[in-house]
SERO-4910 file (N, C-alpha, C, O; in steps of 0.05 Angstrom, whole numbers):
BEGIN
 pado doro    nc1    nc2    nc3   cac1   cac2   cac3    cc1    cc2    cc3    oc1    oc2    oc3
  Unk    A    392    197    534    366    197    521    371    197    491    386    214    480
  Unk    A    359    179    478    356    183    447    333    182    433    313    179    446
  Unk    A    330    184    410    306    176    399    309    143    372    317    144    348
  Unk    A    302    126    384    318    106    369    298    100    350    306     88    330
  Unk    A    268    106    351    252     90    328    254    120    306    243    118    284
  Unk    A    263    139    310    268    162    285    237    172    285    229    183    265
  Unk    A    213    168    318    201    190    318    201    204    339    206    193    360
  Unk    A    195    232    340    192    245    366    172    240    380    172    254    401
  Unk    A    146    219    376    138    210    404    153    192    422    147    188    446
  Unk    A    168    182    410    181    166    430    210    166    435    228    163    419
  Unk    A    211    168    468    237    173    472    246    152    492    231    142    509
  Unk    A    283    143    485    287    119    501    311    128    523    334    138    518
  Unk    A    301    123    545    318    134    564    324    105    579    308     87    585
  Unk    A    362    106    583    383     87    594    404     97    613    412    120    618
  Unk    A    410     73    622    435     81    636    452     55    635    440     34    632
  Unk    A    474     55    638    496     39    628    502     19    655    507     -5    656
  Unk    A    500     37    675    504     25    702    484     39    730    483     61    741
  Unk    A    472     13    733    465    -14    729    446     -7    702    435     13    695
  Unk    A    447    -25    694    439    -29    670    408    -29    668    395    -42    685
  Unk    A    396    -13    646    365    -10    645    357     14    627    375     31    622
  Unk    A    335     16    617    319     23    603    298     24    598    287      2    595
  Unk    A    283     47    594    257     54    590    250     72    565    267     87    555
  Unk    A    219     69    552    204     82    533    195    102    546    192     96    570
  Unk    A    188    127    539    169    150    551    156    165    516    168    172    495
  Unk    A    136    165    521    114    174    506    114    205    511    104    215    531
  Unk    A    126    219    492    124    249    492    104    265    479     99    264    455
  Unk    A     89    285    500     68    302    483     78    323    499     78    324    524
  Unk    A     92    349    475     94    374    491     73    388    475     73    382    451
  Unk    A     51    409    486     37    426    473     56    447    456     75    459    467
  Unk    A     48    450    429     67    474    418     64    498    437     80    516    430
  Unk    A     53    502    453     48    534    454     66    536    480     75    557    489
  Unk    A     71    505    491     88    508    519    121    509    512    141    512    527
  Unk    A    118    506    482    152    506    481    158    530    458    144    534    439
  Unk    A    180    546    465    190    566    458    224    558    445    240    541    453
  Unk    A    225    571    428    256    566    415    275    571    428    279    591    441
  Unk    A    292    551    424    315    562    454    307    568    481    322    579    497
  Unk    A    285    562    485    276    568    516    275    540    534    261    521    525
  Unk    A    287    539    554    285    506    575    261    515    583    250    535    592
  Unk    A    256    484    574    229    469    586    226    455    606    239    435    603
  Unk    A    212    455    628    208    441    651    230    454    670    244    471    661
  Unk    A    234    443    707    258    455    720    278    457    707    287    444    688
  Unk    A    289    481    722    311    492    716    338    477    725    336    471    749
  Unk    A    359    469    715    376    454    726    403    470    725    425    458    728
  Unk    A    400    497    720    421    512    723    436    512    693    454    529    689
  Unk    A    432    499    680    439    507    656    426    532    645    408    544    655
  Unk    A    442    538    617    422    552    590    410    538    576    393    547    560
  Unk    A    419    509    577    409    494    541    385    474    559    382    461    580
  Unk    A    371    484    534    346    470    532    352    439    544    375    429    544
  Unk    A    325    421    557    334    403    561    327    375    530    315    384    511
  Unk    A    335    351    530    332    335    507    307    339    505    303    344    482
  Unk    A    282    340    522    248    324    517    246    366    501    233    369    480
  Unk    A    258    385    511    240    408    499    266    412    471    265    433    458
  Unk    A    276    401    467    296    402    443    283    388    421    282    394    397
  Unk    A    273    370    431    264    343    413    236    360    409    230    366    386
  Unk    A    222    367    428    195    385    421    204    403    402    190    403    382
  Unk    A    221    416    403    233    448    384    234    432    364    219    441    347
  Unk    A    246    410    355    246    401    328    221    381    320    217    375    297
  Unk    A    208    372    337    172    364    328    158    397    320    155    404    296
  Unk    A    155    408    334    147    444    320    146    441    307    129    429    294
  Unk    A    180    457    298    182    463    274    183    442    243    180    449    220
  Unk    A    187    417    252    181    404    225    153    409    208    132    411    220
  Unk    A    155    410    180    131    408    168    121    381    178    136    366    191
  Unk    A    100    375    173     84    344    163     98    332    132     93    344    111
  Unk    A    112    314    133    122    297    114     99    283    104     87    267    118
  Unk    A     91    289     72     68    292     59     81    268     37    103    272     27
  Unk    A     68    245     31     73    220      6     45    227    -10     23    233     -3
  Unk    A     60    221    -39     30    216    -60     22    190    -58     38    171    -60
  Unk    A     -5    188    -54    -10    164    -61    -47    160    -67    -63    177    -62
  Unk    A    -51    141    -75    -81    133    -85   -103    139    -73   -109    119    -60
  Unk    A   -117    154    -69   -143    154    -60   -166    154    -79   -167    155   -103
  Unk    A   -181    154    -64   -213    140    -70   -229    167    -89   -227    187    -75
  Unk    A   -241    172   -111   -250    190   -122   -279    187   -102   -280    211    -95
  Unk    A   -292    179    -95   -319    175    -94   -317    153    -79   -295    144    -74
  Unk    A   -342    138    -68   -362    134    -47   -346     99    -64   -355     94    -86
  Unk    A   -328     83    -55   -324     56    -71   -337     25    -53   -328     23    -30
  Unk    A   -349     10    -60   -373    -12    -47   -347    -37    -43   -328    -33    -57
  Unk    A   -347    -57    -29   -341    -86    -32   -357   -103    -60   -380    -99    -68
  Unk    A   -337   -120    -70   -342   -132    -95   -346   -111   -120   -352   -120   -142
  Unk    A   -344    -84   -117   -337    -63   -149   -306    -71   -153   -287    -73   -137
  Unk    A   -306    -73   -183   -285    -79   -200   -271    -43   -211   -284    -24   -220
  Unk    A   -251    -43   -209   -235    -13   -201   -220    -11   -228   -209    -30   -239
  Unk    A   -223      9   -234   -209     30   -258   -198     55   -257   -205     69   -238
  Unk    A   -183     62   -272   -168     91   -267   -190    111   -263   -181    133   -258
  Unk    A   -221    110   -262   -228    129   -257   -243    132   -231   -253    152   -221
  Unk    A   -242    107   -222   -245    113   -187   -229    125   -172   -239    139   -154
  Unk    A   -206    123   -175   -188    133   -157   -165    156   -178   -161    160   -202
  Unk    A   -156    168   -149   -132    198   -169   -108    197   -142   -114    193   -118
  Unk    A    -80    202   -152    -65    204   -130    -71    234   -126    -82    250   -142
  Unk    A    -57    239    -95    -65    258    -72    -38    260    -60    -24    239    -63
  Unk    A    -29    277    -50    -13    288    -36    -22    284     -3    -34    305      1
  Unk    A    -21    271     18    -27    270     45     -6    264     61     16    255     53
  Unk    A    -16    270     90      2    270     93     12    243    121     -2    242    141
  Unk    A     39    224    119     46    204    120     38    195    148     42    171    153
  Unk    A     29    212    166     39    198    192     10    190    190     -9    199    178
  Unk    A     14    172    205    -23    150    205    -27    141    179    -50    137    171
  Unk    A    -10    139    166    -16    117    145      3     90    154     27     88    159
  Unk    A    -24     69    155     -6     46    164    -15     25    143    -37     25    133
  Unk    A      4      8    138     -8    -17    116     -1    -13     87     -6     10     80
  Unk    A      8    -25     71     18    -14     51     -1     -2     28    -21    -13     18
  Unk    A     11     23     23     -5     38      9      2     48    -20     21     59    -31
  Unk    A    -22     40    -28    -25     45    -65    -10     69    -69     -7     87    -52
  Unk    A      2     68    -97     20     93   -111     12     96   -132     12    120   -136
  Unk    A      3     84   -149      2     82   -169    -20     63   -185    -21     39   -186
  Unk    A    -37     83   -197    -63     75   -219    -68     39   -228    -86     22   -230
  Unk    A    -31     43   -234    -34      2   -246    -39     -5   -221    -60    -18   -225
  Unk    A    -36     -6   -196    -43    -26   -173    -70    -33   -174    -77    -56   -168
  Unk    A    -84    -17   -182   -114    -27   -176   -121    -34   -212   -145    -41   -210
  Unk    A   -117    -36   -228   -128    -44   -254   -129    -79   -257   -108    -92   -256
  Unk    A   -151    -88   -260   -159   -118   -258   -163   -119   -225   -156   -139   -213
  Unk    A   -172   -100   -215   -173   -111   -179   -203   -105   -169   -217    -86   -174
  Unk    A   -206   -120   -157   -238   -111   -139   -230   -101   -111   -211   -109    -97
  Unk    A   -250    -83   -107   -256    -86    -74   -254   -107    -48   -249   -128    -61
  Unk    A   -255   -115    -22   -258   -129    -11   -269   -113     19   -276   -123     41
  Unk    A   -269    -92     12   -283    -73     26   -296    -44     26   -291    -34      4
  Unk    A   -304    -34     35   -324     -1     27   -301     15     35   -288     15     56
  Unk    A   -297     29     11   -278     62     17   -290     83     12   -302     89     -8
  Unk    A   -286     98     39   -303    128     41   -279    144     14   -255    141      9
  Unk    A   -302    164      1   -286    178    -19   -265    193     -2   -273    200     21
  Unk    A   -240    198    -10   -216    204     -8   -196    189     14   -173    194     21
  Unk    A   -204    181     16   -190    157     37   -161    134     23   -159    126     -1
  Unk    A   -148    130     40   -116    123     18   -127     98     18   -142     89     36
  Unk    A   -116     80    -11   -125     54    -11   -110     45    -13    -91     54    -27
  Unk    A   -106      9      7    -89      8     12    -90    -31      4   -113    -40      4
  Unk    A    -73    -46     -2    -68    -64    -18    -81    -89      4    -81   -113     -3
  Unk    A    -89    -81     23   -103   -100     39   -143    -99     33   -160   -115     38
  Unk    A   -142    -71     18   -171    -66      1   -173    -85    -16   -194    -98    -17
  Unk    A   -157    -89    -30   -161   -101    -64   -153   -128    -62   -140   -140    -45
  Unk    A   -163   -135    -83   -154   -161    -97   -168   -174   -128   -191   -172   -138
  Unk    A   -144   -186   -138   -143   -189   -165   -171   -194   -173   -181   -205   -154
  Unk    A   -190   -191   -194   -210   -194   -205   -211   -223   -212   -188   -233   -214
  Unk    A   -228   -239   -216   -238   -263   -224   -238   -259   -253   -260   -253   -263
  Unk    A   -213   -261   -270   -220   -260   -303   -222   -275   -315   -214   -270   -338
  Unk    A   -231   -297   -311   -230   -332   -327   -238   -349   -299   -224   -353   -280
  Unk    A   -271   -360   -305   -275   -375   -302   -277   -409   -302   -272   -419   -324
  Unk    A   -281   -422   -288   -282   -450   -300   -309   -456   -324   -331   -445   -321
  Unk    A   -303   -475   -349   -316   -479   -363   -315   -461   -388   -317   -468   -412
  Unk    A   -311   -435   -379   -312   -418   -404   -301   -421   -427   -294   -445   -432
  Unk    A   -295   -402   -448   -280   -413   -473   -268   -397   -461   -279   -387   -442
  Unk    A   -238   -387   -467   -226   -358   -472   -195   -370   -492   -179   -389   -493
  Unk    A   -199   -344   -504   -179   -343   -522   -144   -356   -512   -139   -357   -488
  Unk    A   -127   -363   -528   -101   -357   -511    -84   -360   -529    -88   -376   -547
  Unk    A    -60   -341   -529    -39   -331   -553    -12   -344   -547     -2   -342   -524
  Unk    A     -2   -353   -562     29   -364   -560     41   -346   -583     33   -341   -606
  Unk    A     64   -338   -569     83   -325   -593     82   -294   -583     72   -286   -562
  Unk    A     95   -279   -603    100   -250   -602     79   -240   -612     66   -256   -626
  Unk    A     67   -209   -610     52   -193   -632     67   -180   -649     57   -169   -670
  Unk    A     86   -180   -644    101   -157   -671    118   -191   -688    128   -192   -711
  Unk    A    118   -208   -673    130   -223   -700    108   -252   -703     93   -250   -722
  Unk    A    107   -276   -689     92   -304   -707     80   -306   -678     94   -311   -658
  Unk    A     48   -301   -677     34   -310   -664      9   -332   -668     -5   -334   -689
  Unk    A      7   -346   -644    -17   -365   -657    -36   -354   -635    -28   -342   -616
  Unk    A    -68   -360   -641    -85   -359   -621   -107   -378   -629   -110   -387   -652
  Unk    A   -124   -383   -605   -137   -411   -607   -165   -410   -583   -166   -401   -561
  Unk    A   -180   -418   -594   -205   -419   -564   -201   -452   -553   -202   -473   -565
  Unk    A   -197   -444   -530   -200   -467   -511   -209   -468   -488   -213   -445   -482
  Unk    A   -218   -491   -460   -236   -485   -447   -207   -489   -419   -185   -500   -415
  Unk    A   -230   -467   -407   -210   -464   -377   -225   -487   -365   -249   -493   -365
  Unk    A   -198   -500   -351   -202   -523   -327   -207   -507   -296   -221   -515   -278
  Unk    A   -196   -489   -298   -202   -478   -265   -204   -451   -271   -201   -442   -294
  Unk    A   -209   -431   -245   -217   -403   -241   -182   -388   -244   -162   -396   -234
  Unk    A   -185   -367   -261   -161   -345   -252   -163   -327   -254   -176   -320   -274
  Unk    A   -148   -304   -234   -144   -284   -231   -124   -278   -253   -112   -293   -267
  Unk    A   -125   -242   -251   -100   -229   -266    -74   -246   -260    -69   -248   -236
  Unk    A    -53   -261   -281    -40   -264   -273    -33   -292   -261    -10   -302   -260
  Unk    A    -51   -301   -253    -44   -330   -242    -40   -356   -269    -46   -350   -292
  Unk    A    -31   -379   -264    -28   -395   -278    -44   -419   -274    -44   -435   -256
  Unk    A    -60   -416   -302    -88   -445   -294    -82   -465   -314    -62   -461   -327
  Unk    A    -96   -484   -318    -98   -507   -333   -121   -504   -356   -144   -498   -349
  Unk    A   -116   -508   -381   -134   -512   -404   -139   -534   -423   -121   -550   -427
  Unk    A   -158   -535   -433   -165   -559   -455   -167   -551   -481   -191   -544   -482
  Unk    A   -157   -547   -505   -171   -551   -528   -184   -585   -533   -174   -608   -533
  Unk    A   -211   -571   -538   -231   -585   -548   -230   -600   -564   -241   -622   -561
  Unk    A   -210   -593   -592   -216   -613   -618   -195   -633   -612   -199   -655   -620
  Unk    A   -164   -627   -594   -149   -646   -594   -147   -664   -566   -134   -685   -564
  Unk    A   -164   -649   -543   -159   -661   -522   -134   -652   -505   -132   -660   -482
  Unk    A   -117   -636   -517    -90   -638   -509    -90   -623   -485   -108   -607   -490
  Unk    A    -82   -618   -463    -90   -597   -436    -58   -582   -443    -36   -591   -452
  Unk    A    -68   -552   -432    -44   -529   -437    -40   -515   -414    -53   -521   -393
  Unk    A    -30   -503   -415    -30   -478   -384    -20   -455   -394     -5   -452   -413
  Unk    A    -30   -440   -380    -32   -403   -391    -40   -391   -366    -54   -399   -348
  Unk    A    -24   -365   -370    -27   -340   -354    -52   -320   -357    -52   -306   -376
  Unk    A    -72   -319   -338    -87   -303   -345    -86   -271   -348    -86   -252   -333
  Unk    A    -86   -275   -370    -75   -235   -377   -100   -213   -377    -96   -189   -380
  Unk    A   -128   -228   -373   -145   -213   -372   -173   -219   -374   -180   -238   -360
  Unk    A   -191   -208   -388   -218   -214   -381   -208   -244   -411   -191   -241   -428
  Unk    A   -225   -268   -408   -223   -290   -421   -204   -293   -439   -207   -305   -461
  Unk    A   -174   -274   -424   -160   -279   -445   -134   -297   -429   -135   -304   -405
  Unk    A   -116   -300   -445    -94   -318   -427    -69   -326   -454    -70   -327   -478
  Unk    A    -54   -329   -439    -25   -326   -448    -10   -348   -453     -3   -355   -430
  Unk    A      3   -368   -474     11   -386   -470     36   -391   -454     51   -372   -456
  Unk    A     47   -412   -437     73   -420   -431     81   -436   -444    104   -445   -441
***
């Protein structure tokens, strides 16, 4: 018998000859298992058997507790998220499934895509990037460094972008089409 997925509900019992293998789903009540005491028939031993060993060490483990993002308050589908919706939390890991927010920047420039009850972990299948540049609009866009030779310029977006994505642009007076990274609300980045 082992425990091959590294949890104590599940245990994998084999035999080498003839060859075979089975899963068994373990639930011992804490109160039925005692430290150092065998569990279930007696087989003439003293030592506990594997299923009340493996219980003695489900017991006594704490709950393995991760920080991560939850919800300050009551959050809707289509609200646009800021550091003050959400605060990390200490909870604790088991039944968290899906990958889960750590950290404040994950959600900055991101919307909803669904309703989160306040304190609930949010999880990257919630969110998604904000719409910051529309088609048609003007928005700004910077070539160069800020601490040394930058240029900036209004020109019109050819298509929709998110935080981050790379769209197509026109300045107006020359015609010339550009592409830029959208870095934020009507702003964007030259390549």
């Amino acid at each position: 018998m082992d425990l091959p997925f590294g949890s104590f509900e599940k245990l994998r019992v084999r035999c080498p000859q003839p060859a075979w293998q089975i899963y068994v789903r373990v639930t011992v009540p804490a109160r039925q298992v005692s430290k150092g005491a065998p569990s279930g028939p007696s087989t003439g031993s003293s030592a506990p058997s594997t299923v009340a060993a493996v219980a003695d060490v489900k017991a006594s483990a704490a709950p393995e507790k991760r920080q991560v993002l939850v919800a300050n308050m009551p959050l809707y589908k289509g609200q646009f998220l800021n550091e003050s919706h959400v605060r990390l939390a200490e909870v604790e890991s088991k039944g968290l499934n899906g990958q889960i927010l750590e950290s404040v920047t994950q959600v900055m420039h991101a919307e909803l895509i669904r309703d989160v009850r306040p304190d609930a972990p949010l999880r990257s299948q919630d969110i998604r990037p904000t719409l910051l540049v529309k088609r048609g609009q003007m928005v700004l866009i910077s070539v160069g460094q800020a601490q040394g030779f930058q240029i900036s310029a209004r020109v019109e977006a050819m298509q929709d972008g998110r935080f981050g994505d790379q769209i197509k642009l026109k300045n107006k007076e020359s015609g010339r089409i550009l592409t830029g990274q959208v870095k934020g609300p009507n702003l964007v980045e030259g390549l």
